[in-house]
N, C-alpha and C positions, 0 to 999 in steps of 0.2 A: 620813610618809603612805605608806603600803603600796598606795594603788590606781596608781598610776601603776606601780609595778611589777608589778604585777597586767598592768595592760592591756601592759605591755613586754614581760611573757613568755608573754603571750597570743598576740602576734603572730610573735613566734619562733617557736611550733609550729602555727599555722597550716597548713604544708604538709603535717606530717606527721598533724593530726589528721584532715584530708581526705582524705588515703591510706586512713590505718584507718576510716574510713565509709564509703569507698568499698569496701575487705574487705568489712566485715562488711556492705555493701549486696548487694553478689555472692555471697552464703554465706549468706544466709536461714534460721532455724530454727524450728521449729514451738514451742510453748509445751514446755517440759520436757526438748526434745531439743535445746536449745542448747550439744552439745559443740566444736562448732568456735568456735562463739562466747565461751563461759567458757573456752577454752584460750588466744584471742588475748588476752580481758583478762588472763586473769592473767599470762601472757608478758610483758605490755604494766607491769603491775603489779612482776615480779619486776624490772625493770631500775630503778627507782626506789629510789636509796639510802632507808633508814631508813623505808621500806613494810614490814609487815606483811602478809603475803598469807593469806586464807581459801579453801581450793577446797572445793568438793562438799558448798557448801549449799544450804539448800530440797530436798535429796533428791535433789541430782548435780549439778544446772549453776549455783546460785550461787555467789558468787564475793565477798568481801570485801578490800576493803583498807582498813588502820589505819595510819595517821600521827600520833606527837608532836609535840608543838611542842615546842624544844630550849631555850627559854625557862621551863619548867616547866610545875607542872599547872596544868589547869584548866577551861574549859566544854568539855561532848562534844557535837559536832556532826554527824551523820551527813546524807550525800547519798545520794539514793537515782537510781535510773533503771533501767526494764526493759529487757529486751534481747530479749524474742523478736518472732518476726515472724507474719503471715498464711497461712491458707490462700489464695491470691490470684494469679493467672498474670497475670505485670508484663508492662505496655504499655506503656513508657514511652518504648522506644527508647532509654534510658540506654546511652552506653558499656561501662559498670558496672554492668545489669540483673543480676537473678537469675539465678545458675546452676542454682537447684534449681527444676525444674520446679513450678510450680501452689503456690509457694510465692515470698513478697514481705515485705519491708517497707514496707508501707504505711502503718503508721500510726507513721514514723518512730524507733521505738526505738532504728536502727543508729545516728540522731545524738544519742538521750538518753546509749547507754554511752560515745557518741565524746565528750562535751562534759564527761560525767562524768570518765573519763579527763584531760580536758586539767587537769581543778580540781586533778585530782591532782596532775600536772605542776608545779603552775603553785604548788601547795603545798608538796610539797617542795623546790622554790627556794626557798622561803620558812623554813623550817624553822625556821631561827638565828634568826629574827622573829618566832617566834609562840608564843604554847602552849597549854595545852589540846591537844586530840585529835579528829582527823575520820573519822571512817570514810567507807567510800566505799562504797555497796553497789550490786551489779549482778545485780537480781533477776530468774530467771526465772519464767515462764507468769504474767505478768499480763493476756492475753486470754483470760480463763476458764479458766487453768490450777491455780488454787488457790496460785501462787507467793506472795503477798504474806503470809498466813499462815502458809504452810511456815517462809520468812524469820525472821518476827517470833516465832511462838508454839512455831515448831520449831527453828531455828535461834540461836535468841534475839537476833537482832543486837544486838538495844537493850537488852542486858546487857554486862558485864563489858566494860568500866565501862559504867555507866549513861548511855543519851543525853538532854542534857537541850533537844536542838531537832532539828527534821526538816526539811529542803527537798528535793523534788522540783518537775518542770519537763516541759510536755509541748510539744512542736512542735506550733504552730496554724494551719493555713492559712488563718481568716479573719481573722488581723492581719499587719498589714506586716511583712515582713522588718527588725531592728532596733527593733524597737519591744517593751515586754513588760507585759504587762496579771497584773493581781493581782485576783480576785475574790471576794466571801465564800463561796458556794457554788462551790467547783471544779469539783466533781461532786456529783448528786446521790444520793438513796437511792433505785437502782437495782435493780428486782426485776423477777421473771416471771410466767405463769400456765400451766396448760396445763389444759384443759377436753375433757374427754371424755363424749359426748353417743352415749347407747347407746339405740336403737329396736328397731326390729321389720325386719328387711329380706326382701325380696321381687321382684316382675318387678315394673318399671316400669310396665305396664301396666294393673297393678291397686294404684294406690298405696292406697286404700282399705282393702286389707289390711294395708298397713304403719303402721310409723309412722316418720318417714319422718326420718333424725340427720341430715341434709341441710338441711332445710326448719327444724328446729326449732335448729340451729345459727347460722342466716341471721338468725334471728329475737333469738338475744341475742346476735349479731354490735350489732344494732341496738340492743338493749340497755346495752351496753356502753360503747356511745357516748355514752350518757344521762351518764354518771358523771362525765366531766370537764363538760361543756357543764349539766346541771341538779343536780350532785347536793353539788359540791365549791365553798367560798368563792371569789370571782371572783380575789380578790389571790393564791392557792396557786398556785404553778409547780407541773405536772403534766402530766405527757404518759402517756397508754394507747392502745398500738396493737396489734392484733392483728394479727400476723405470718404467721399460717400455717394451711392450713387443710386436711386433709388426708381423703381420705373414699374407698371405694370402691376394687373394683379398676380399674384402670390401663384406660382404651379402653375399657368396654365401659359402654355407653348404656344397657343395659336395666334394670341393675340397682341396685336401693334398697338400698344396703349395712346392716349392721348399727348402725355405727358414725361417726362422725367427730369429728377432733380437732381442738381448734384450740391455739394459742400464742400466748402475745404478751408484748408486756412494760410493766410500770410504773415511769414515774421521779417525783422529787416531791424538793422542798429539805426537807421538813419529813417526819419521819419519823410525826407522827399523821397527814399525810395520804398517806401510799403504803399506811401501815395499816388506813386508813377506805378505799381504796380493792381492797384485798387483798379486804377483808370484803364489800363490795357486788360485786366480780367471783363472787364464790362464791354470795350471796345471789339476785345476780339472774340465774345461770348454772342454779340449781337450778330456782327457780320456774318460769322460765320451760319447762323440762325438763318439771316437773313437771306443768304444766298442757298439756300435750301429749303426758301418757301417755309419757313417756320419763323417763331416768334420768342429770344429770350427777355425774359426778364431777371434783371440782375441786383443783387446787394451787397454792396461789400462796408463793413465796416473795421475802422483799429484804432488803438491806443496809443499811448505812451509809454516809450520805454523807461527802465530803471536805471538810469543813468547817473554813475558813482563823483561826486562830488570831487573834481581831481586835486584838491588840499586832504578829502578826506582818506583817500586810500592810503597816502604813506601811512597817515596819523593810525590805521585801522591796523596796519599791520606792523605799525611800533608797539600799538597794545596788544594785539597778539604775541609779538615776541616777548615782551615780559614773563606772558604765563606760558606760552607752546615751546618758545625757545626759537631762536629766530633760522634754524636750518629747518622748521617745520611751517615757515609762512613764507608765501610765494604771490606775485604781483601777475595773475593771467590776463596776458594779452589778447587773447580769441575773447571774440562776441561771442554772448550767451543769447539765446532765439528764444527762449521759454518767457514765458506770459506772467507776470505779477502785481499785483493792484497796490504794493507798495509803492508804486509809483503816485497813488494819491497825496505821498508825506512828503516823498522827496522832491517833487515839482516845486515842493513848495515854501522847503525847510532845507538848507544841504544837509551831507550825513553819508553814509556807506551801507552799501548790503553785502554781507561777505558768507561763501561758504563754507563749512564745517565740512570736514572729508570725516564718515564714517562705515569709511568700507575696511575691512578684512581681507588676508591671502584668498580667503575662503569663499568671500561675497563679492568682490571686486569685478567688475565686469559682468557678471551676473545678472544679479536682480535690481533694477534701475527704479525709480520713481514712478509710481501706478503701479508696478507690479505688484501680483497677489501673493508674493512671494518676498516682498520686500521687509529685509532686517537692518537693523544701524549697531554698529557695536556703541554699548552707552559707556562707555569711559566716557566719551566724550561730551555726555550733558555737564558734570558737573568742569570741567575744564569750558566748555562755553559760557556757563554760569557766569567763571572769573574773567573771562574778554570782555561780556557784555560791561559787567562791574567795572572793568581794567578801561575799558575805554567812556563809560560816562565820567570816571574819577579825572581820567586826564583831560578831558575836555572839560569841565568843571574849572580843574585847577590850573591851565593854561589860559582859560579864555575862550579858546577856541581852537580850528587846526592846527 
């Protein structure tokens, strides 16, 4: 049985996978410009006997490593995790805050490549034990950087040899530290809009002559709100906010601008309804425009949800329990709404995305994802180290789910 060895050289590198998280927490990089960051993994890569090393994919700062098992061939199992960080100026008071100004990891990616890493570790010890083959990949600009497609469609990770499962893993701060949840919607089908509402503009004091992209904006603001609350079935997860709204020059009171815009964004588990809701932001963005002598123009675009391969969630949370213990892994049945471009792997590979709960009594509810404030308790890298490990071994040595 290979998991005991698993958790025994999980604990061996413990120190030093806290070290390289606490780097690459200090070294912060924007989505694309991650060259400090794909220089430490591969560094971190090349010192691993019988690694493969890939630099200067996705279009410069991905980074792949490949592992055989010395036991011969067999299932391909690829780990994925991003690695860039925020535009975000860290409050955190860390020892090991950001050095790059107005830039953070806040929505922990420094412990996805740190944990990813340890799998590595923690596989090649293993090597003479296993076979089949894992890649390991450490993708960047997955915060609207286009990284996961560059990766996938450009890079081809999930070729030569063909992968036949995917895992990824994101730091949660609304579950416990030690504990790891698996749900069917990971993410959902995350898309935008942006609405531009063009009038008549003028002096405020004669709005009469205008027609006023202000007032007739407010008005399918209100709109808009109809869509989730009267227009979509009560059982669809869906969320539409509008984000932004922008109008007018800057100070000055007097005047009825020509113009205003507004943004926002649509999530939904189910991809007819982010599209039936695309369709009515446009429809009732227009009419109402329309009937106010004004003129919108509309866009809306969405994605693809991350949607958990339903063979692979038992399988994800059998291997969790080996290393967490099985009163510490939980099957979440609520849709996740949040946006992830891991959907480039899994569309196309089954496989699982599972959260890592790394909240405290202390951080719990607190300070959530983006925050400038946001901390993860790290016991938990080198324990997701051993899942990631725990779960290419058993899908290796089973075949499959």
């Amino acid at each position: 049985m290979l998991t005991e060895k698993i958790k025994a050289l999980a604990a061996q590198i413990t120190d030093e996978l806290i070290a390289f998280r606490r780097d690459l927490h200090m070294h912060p990089e924007l989505s694309n410009e991650e060259h400090y960051t794909a220089s430490r993994i591969a560094e971190e890569l090349d010192k691993i006997e019988g690694m493969e090393v890939f630099r200067g994919l996705a279009g410069g700062t991905g980074v792949m490593g490949m592992l055989h098992g010395k036991k011969g061939p067999g299932k391909v199992v690829l780990l994925r995790a991003d690695i860039d960080a925020l535009p975000i100026q860290e409050e955190t008071g860390l020892p090991f805050s950001s050095c790059n100004p107005g830039v953070m990891h806040a929505c922990g990616h420094d412990a996805h490549a740190t944990w990813l890493l340890g799998s590595a570790k923690i596989l090649a010890a293993l090597q003479e034990e296993i076979c089949g083959t894992v890649k390991f990949v450490f993708q960047p600009g997955e915060e609207g950087g286009g990284g996961g497609p560059r990766m996938v469609q450009g890079s081809k990770v999930l070729e030569n040899p063909a992968v036949d499962a995917v895992f990824a893993a994101h730091a949660w701060p609304e579950i416990d530290a030690g504990e790891m949840h698996v749900a069917h919607c990971a993410f959902g089908h995350a898309g935008g809009f942006t609405i531009k509402v063009t009038g008549k503009g003028g002096h405020g004091s004669w709005p009469h002559e205008c027609i006023d992209p202000i007032a007739v904006s407010h008005q399918i603001y209100g709109g808009l709100q109809q869509i989730v609350s009267r227009r979509l079935h009560e059982t669809a997860a869906r969320v539409l906010s509008v984000c932004t709204i922008q109008s007018g020059p800057q100070f000055k009171s007097n005047i009825i601008p020509d113009e205003c815009t507004m943004t926002g964004t649509l999530r939904s588990d189910r991809r007819e309804v982010i599209a039936e809701m695309a369709r009515l932001v446009e429809q009732i963005s227009k009419q109402i425009a329309e009937a106010n002598d004004a003129t919108a123009e509309v866009t809306t675009r969405y994605g693809e949800a991350v949607i958990n391969t339903p063979e692979a969630i038992p399988f994800a949370l059998n291997a969790g329990a080996k290393i967490l213990g099985a009163d510490k892994v939980k099957e979440d049945l609520m849709p996740h709404l949040g946006g992830e471009d891991f959907t480039e792997y899994i569309t196309r590979v089954p496989g699982a995305y599972v959260f890592a709960g790394i909240a405290t009594p202390e951080t719990k509810g607190k300070f959530g994802l983006h925050s400038n404030k946001f901390v993860l308790e790290e016991s938990v890298i080198p324990n997701m180290a051993a899942v990631f490990a725990q779960m290419a071994v058993d899908f290796i040595e089973k075949g499959g789910f």
